[in-house]
Structures are given as structure tokens and as C-alpha cells.
ZANU-584689 format. One record per atom (N, C-alpha, C): x, y, z. Coordinates in steps of 0.02 Angstrom, whole numbers, plus 50000, padded with zeros to 5 digits. Last residue first. Example, Ala and Ser with C-alpha at 12.3 -4.5 7.8 and 13.67 -1.06 7.14 Angstrom:
ZANU-584689
506424988850354 506844994750357 506455000250394 506604971650390 506154977550390 506604983550390 
This chain:
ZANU-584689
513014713151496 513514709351523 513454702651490 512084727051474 512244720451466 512664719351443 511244739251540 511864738551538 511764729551540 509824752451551 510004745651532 510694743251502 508864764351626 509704761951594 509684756251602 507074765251602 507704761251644 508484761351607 506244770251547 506504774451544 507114773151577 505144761351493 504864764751557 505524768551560 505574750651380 505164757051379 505074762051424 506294742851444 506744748051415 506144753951409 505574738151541 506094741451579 506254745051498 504544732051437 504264735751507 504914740551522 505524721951414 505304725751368 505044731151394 505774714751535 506264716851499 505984723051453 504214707751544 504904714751580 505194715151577 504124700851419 503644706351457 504074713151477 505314690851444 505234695551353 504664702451385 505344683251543 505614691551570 505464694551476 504314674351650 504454675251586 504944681551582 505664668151809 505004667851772 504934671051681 506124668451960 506054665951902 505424667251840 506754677152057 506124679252050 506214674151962 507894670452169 507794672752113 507104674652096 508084663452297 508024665752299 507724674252245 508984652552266 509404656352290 508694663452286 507814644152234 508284641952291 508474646952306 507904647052091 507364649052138 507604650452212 508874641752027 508944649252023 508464652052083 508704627852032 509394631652082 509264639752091 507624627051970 507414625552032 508164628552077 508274628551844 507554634751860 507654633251936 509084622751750 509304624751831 508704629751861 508984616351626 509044614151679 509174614351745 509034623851528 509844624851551 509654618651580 507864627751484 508324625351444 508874622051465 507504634351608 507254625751587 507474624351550 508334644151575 508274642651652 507924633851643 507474652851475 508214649651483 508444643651531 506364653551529 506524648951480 506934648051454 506534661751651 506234653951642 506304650251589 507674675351673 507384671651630 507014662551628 507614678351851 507904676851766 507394675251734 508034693951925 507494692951876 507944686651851 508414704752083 508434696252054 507834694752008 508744719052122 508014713552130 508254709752061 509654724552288 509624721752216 509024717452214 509714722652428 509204727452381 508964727352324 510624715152501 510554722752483 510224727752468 510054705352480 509924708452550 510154713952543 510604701952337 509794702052361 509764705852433 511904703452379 511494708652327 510704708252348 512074690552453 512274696052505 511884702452415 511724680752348 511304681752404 511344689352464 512794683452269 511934685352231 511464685152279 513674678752330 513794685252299 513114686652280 513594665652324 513614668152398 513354678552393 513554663652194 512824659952231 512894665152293 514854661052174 514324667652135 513964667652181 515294652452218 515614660152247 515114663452221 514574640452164 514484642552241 514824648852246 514064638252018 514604640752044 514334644952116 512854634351949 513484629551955 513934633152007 511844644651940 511714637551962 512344632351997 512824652651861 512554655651924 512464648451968 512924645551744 513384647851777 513354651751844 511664646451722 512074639751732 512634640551753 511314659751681 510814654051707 511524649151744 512114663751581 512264669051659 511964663951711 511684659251457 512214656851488 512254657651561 510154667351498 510454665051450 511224657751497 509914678451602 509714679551551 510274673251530 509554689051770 509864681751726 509594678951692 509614704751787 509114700451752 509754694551736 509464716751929 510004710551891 509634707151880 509014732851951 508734726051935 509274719751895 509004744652066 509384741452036 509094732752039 508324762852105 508324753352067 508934749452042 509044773052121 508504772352126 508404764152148 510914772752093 510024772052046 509614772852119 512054775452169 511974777152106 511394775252084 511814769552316 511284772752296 511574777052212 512984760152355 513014767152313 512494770352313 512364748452329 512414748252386 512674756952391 511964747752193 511464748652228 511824749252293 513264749352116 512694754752109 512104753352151 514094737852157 514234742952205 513594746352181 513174725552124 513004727552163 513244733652218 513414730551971 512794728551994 512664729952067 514504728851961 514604735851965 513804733851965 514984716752025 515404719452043 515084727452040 514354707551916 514114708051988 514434712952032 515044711651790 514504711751805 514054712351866 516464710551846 516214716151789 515514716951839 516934700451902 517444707051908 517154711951864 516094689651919 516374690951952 516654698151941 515704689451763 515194689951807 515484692551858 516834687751662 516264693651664 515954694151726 517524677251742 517664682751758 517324689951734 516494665951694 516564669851758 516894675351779 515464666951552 516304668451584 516144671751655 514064668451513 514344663351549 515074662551563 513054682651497 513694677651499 514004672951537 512054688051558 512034685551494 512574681751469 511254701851618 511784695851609 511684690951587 510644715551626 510524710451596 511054705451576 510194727251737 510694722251707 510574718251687 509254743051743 509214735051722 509774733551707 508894755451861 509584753351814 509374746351790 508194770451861 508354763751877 508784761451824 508084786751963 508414783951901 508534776151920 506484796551955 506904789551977 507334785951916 505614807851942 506144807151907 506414802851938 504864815352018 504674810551989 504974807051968 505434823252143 504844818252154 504824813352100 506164828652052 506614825052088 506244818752115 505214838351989 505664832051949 506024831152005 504854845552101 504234840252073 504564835652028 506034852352116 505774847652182 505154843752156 506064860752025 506684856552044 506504851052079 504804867552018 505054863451964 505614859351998 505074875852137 504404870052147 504724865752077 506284880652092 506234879252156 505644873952169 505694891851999 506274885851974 506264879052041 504834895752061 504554896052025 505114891051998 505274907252170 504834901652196 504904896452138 505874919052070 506134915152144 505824907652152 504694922752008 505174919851998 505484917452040 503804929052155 503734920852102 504254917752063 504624938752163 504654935352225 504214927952187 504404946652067 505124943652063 505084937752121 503294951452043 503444945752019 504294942852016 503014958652208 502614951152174 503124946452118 503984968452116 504154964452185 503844959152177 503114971052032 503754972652003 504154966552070 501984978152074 502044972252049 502564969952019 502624987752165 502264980852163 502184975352161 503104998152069 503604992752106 503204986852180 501885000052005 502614996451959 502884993651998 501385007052117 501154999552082 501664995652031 502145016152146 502185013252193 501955005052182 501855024552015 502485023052025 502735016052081 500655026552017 500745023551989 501495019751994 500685036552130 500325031352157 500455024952095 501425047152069 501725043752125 501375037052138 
């Protein structure tokens, strides 16, 4: 009998850990596990930018679809940002959103518009580092 009472024991004990036991796992990857997103734009067609690019850039952060949401101006995306006031208005209401503003500087002095990109507020500067940084670290990366 007395053995009988220890089977169901420890029989109880360990069901009552199983239980526990998916439950702390679920909740330590949720702690760690942040999903970020890098955009990397890159084109100079406005209707990429307007109806693609900025469009699903800044519904996923106002969405909470990521964690992060990083829009990198990369290339063409430079001067065409610089030049065009509807964008400009659109990249300022993302920034107050949340969105975090990367370009490229050496696009950006190529182009001749580093000082427009700043203005609005942009984080100018080298991005071959963080860019590279974001794919390694585990960021979805979508280029536009």
C-alpha cells in the first residue's frame, strides 16, 4: 500500500511539472524572440515607393506586425525621397510612428542630397556595417 501511495506521488509531482514545463518555455521565447523587419529601398519609381514600399513599411509598424521596423534608404530611393515633397510628408508621419530611418551616406553624397535626407530627420550614415548586422541578427529583410 505504502508503495502504491508513492507511485501516485510521484506520478502527480510529475505531471504537475509537465504542466509547468511547456508554459515557462512559451514565455522565455516570447521574452526573447523579437521579430524585426529591415526595408531596404532602393528604387527610384515612385509608385514603388508610394504604393509598395512605404505603404507596407509603415502599415507593419503602425500594425505591430514586427517588433522593429527599420526603412533603409539605399541608392536611387536617396533622390527620390530628397526630391519629392508627398514622400517627405509620408517619411515624417513613419518616423513619429516608430519607424527607424537608415540611409545610406554614400549614396546620399553621390546623389547630392545627404543634407535633405538629414533635414527630414534620417539617421544618415555608413549602412554596409548595419545592413550586414541586420541580416545576421535574424531581421526579415524585404527590398523594394
Amino acid at each position: 500500500m505504502l508503495r502504491l501511495e508513492l507511485i501516485s506521488i510521484h506520478l502527480f509531482v510529475l505531471t504537475c511539472m509537465l504542466m509547468i514545463l511547456p508554459l515557462e518555455v512559451k514565455a522565455q521565447d516570447m521574452e526573447t524572440k523579437k521579430e524585426k523587419l529591415a526595408v531596404l529601398w532602393v528604387s527610384g519609381d515612385p509608385d514603388v515607393a508610394e504604393k509598395s514600399c512605404l505603404m507596407y513599411t509603415h502599415a507593419a509598424q503602425r500594425n505591430g506586425w514586427f517588433d522593429e521596423v527599420v526603412l533603409i534608404v539605399w541608392g536611387s530611393s536617396s533622390r527620390l525621397l530628397a526630391e519629392n515633397e508627398d514622400l517627405q510628408e509620408k517619411v515624417k508621419v513613419m518616423i513619429k510612428d516608430g519607424v527607424i530611418l537608415e540611409a545610406c551616406i554614400s549614396c546620399s553624397n553621390m546623389l547630392g542630397v545627404t543634407d535633405e535626407l538629414k533635414a527630414l530627420g534620417i539617421d544618415v550614415k555608413g549602412m554596409g556595417v548595419p545592413l550586414s548586422n541586420y541580416l545576421k541578427s535574424g531581421y526579415h529583410v524585404l527590398t523594394y
